[in-house]
N, C-alpha and C positions, 0 to 999 in steps of 0.2 A: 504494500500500500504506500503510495504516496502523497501526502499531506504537504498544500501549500496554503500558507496561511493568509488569505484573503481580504478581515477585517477584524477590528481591535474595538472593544471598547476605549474610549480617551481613556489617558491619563488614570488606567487599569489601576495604578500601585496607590496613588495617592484616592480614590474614591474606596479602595478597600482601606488606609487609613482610616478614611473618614468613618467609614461600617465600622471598623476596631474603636476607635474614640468617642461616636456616639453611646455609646455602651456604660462609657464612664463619666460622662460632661456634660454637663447641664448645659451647655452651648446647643445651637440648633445644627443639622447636618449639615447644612449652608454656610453657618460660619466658621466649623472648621474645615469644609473643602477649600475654601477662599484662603483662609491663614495657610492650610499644607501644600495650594497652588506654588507658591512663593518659597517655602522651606522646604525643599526636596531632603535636608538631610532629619529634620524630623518624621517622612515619609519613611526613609529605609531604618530610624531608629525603631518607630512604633512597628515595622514590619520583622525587621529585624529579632524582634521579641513575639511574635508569634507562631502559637503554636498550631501549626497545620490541623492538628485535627479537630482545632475550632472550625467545620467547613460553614455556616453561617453567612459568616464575611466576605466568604471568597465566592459569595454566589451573584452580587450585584454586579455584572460584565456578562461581554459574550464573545467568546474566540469562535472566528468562521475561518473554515475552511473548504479547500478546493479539491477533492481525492481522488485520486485513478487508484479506484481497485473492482474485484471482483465480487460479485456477494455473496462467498462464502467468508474476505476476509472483512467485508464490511459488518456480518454476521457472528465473528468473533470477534470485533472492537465491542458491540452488544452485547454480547455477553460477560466482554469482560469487563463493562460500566454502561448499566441501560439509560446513564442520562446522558447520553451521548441521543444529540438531535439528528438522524438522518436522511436527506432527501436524493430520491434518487435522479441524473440530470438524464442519463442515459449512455451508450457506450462508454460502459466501464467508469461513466465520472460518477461523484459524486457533490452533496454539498451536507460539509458534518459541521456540528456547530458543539460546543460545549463553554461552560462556564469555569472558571480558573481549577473551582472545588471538584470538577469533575477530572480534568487536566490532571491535578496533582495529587489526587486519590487513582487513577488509570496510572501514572509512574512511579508512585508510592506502594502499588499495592499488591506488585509480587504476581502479575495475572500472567498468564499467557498471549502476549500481543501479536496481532500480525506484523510482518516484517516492515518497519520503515515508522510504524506509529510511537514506536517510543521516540524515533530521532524528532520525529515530525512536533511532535508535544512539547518537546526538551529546547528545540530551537524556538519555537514559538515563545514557549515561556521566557526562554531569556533571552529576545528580542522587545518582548512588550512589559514584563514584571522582573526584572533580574535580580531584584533582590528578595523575591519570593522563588527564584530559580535558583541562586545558592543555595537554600535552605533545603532544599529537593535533593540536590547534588550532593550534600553535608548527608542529608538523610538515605543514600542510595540509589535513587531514583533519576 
């Protein structure tokens, strides 16, 4: 399977900040996206200290992608994480969508993947979240 990664929620790292810090802040969700727009290194501190399998946080986004596979391996990305979105385009393409918490639960979680979907995940994640991509990397995944 090959996985191109087509579209990103913005500014991924910092709106999962904001998911992590509403939790604890009497501040509105609005005003601290606006403050962690501007402080990217409080972005990768509050990230930095979380722990993946609070998945909660990492579910406001959405990673689209563009697949050429078959559907028996589109069939076992399914099974190996049914929240994985998929539509089929036709000859062999596809279009799979998932949210970070599915992402980094599918590379975390020891499954059986089709061939190319863990690379496919791995660069995505640390093209668009990298500092929730060392943390995967730290963790095995």
């Amino acid at each position: 399977m090959r996985l191109r990664l087509i579209a990103v929620t913005p500014e991924v790292e910092t709106i999962t900040a904001t998911a992590v810090l509403t939790t604890s802040s009497k501040r509105t969700p609005q005003e601290i996206y606006r403050s962690l727009r501007v402080r990217r290194d409080r972005v990768e501190k509050v990230l930095g200290g979380l722990m993946l399998k609070h998945g909660s946080v990492l579910e406001h986004n959405r990673l689209v992608f563009l697949a050429e596979a078959d559907e028996s391996e589109v069939l076992k990305l399914l099974l190996a994480n049914r929240f994985f979105e998929v539509t089929p385009l036709g000859e062999g393409k596809w279009l799979i969508s998932c949210c970070l918490r599915t992402a980094i639960a599918t590379l975390t979680g020891g499954h059986e993947l089709p061939e190319g979907v863990q690379e496919g995940l791995s660069e995505a994640l640390r093209q668009t979240a990298p500092t929730l991509w060392r943390k995967v990397v730290e963790r095995g995944g």
